[in-house]
MDTraj code that builds the backbone (N, CA, C; nanometers):
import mdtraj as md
import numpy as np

residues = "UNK UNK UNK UNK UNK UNK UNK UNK UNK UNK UNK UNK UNK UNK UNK UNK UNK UNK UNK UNK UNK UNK UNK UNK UNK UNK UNK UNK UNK UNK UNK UNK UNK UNK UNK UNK UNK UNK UNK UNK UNK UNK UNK UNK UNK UNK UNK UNK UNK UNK UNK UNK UNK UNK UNK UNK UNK UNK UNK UNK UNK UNK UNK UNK UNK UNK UNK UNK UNK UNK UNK UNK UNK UNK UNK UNK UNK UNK UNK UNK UNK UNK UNK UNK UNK UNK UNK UNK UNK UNK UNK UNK UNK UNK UNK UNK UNK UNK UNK UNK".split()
xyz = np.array([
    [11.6933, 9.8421, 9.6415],
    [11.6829, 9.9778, 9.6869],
    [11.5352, 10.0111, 9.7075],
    [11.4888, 9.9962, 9.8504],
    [11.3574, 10.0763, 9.8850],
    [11.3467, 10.1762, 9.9478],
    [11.2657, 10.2525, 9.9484],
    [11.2542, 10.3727, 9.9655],
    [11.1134, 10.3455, 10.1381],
    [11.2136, 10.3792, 10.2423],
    [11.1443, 10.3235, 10.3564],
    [10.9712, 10.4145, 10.3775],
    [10.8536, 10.4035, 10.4146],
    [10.7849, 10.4116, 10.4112],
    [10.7755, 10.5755, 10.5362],
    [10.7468, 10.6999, 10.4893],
    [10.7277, 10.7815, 10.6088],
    [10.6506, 10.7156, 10.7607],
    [10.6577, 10.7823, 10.8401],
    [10.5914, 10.7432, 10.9727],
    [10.4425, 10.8228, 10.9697],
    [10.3507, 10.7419, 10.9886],
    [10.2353, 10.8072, 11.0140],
    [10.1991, 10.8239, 11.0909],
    [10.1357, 10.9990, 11.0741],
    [10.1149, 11.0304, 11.2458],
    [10.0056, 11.0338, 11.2501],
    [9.9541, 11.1050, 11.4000],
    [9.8377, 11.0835, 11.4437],
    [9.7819, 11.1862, 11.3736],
    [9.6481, 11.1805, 11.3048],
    [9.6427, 11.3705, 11.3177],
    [9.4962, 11.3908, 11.3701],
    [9.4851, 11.5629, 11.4131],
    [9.4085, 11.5964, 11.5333],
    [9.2925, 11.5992, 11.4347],
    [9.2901, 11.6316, 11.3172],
    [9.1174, 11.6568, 11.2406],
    [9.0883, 11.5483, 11.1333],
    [9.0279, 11.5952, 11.0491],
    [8.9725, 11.5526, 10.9449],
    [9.0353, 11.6549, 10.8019],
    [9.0163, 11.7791, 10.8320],
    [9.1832, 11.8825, 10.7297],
    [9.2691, 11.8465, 10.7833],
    [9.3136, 11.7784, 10.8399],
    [9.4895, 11.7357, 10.8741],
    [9.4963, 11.6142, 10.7849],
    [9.3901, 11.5301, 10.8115],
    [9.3814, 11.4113, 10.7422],
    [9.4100, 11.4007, 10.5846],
    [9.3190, 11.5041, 10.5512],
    [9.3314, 11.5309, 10.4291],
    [9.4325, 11.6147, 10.3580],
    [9.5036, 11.6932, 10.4222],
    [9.6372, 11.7721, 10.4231],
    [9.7628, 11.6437, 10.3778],
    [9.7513, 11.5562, 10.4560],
    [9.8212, 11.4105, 10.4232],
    [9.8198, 11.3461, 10.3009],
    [9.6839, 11.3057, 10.2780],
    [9.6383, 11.3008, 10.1342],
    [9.7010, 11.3580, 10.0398],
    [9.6721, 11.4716, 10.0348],
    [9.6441, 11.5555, 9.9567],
    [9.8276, 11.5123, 9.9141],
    [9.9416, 11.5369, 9.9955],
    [10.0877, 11.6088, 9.9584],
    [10.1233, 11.4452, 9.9558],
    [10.0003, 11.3261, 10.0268],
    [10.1126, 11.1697, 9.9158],
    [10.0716, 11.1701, 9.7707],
    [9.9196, 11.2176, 9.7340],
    [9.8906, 11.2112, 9.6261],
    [9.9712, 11.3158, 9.5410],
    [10.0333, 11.4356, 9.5858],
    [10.0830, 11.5025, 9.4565],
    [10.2566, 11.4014, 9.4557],
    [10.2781, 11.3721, 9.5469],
    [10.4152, 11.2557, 9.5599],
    [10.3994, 11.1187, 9.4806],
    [10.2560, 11.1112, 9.4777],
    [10.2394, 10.9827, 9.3637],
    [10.2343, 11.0061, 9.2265],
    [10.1611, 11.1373, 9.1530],
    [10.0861, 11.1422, 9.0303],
    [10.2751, 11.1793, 9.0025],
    [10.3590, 11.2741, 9.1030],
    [10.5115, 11.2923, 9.0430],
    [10.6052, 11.1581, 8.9905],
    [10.5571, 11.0588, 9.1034],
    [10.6423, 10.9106, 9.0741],
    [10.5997, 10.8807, 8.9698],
    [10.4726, 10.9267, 8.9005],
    [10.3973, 10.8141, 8.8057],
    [10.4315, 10.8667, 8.7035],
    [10.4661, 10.9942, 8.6784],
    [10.5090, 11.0475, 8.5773],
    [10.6644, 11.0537, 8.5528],
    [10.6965, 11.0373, 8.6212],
    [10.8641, 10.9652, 8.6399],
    [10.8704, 10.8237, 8.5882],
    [10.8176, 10.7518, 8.6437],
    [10.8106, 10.6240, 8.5825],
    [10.7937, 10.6184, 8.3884],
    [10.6715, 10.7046, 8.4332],
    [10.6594, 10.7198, 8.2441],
    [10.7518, 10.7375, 8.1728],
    [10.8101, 10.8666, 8.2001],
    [10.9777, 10.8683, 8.1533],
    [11.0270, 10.8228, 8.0891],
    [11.0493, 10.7491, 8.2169],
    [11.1641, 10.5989, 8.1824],
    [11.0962, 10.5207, 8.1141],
    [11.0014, 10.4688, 8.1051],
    [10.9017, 10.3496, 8.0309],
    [10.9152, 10.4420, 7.8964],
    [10.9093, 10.5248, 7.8353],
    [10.9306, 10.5735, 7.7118],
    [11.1017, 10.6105, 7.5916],
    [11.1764, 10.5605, 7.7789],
    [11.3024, 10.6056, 7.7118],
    [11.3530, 10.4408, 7.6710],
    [11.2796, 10.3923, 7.7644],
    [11.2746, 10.2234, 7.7059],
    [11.2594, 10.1876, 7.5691],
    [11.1579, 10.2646, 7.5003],
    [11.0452, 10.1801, 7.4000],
    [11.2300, 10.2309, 7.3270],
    [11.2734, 10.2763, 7.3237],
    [11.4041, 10.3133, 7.2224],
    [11.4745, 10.2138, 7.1957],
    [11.4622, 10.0964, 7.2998],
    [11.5741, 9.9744, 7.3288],
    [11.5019, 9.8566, 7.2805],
    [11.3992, 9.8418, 7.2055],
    [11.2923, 9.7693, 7.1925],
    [11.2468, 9.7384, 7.0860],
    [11.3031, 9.6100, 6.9585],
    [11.2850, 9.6247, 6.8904],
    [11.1856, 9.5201, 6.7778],
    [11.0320, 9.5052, 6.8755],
    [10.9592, 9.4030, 6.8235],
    [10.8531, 9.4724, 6.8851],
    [10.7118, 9.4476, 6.8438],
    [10.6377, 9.4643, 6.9752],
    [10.5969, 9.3820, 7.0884],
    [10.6371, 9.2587, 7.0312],
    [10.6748, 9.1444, 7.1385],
    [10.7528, 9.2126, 7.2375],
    [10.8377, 9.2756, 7.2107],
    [10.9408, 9.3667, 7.3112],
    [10.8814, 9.4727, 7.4200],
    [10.7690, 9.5317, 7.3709],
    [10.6843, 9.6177, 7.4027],
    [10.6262, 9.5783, 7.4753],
    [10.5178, 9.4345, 7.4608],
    [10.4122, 9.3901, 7.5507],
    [10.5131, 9.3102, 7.6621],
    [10.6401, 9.2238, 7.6467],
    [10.7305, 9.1897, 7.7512],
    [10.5890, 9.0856, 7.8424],
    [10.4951, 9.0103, 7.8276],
    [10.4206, 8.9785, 7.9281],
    [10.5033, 8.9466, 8.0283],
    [10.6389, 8.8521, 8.0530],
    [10.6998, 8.7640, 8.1308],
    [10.7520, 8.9303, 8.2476],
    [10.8109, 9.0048, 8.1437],
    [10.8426, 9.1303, 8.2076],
    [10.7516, 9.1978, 8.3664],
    [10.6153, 9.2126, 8.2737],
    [10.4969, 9.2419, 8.3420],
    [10.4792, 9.1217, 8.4529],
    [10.4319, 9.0585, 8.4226],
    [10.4250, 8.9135, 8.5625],
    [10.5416, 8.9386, 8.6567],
    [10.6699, 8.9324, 8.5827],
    [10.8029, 8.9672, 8.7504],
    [10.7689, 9.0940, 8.7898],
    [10.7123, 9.2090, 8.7429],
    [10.6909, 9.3206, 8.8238],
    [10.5702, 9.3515, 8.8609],
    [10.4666, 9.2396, 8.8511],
    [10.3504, 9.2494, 8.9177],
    [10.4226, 9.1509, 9.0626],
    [10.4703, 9.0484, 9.0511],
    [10.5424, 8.9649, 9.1683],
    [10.6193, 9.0621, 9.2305],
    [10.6796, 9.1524, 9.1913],
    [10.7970, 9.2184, 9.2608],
    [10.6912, 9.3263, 9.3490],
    [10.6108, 9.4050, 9.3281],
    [10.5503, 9.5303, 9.3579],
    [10.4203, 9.4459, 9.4832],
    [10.3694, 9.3221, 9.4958],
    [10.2673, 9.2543, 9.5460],
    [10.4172, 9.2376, 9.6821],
    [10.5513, 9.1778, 9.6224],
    [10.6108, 9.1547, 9.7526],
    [10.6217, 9.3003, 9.8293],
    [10.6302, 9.4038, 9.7414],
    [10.6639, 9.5439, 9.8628],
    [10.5212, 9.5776, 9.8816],
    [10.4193, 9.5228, 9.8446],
    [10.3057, 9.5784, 9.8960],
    [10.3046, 9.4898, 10.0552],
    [10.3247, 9.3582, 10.0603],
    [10.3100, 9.3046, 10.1475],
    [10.3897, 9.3448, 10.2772],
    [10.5365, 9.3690, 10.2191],
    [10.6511, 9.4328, 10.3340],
    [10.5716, 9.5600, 10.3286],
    [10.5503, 9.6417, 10.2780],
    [10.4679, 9.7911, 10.3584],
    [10.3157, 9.7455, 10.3787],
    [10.2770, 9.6670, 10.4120],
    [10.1832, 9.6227, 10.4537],
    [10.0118, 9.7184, 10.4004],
    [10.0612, 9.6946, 10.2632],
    [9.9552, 9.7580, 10.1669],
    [9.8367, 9.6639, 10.1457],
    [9.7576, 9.6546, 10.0569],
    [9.6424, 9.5442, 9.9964],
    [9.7398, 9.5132, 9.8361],
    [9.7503, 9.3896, 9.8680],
    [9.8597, 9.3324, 9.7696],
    [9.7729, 9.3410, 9.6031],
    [9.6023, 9.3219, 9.6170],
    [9.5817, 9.3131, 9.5218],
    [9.5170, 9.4206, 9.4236],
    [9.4984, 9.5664, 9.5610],
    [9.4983, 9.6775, 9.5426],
    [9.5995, 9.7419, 9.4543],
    [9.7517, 9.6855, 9.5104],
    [9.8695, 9.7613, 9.4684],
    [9.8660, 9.6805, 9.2886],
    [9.8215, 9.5576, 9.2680],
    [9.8084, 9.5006, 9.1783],
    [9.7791, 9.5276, 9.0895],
    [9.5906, 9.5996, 9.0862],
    [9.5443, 9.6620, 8.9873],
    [9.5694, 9.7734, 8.9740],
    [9.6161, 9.8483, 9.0493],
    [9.7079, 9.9564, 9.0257],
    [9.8301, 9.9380, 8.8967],
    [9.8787, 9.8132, 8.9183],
    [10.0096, 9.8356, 8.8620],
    [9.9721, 9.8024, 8.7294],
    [9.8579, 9.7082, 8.7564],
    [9.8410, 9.6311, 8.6142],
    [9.7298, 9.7929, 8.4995],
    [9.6625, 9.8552, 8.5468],
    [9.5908, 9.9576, 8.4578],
    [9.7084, 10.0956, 8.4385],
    [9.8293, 10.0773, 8.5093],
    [9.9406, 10.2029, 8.4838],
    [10.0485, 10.0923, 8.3872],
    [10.0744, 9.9668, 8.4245],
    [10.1114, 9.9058, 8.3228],
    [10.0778, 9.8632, 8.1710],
    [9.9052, 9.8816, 8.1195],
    [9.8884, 9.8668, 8.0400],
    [9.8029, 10.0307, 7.9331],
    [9.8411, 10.0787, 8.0823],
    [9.8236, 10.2454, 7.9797],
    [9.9850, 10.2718, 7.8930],
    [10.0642, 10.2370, 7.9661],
    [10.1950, 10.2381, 7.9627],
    [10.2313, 10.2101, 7.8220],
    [10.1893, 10.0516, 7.8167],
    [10.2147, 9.9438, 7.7066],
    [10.1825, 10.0313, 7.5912],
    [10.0611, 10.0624, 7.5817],
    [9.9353, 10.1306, 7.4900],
    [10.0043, 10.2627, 7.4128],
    [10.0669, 10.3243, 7.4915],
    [10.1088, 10.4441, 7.4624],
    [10.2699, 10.4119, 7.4036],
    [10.3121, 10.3097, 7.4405],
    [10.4911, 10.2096, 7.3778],
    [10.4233, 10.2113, 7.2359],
    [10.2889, 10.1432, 7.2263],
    [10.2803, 10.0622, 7.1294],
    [10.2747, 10.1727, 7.0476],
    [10.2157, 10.2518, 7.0405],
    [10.2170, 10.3636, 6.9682],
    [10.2954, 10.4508, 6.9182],
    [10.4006, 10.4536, 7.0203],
    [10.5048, 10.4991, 6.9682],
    [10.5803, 10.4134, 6.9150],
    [10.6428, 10.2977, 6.9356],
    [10.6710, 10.2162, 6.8703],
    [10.6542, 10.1310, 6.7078],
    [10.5179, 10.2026, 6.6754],
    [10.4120, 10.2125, 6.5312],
    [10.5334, 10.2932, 6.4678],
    [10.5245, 10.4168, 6.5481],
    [10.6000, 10.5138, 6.4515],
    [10.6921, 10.5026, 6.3691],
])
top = md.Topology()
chain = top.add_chain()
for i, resn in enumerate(residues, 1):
    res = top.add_residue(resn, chain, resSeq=i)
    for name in ("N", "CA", "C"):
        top.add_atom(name, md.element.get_by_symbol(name[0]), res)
traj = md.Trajectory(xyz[None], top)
């Protein structure tokens, strides 16, 4: 299940440009906090911290997110460190709760 990529248009300025910006970035910081969510409703199912850090986990969804970077024709290693510094804020904040 992917979620097909909007069409980008032309736009006439430099505030249009940024008008664009502006409404993917509040569409991202919403996904990212969605994601969190779920990554917290996880740590519930999880019962080691071996479970928590999952490396093998992390590696298939750094492979999985590099292949849709490539099909939306993103910077694969852009989308990478992306995933990998939201993946290990992620972890950080499991682990912690997971302490508890």
């Amino acid at each position: 299940m992917t979620d097909e990529p909007a069409e980008i248009r032309a736009c006439e300025s430099l505030e249009e440009v940024r008008a664009n910006i502006d409404r993917i970035d509040a569409r991202l910081v919403a996904l990212i906090a969605e994601r969190g969510a779920y990554v917290a409703q996880a740590a519930q199912f999880k019962n080691s911290a071996d479970d928590v850090k999952a490396p093998q986990r992390v590696e298939a969804v750094i492979a999985k997110v590099r292949g849709l970077a490539e099909q939306s024709h993103a910077d694969p290693e852009l989308v990478e460190a992306v995933w990998r510094t939201m993946i290990a804020h992620f972890t950080a904040a499991e682990m912690k709760d997971f302490a508890r």
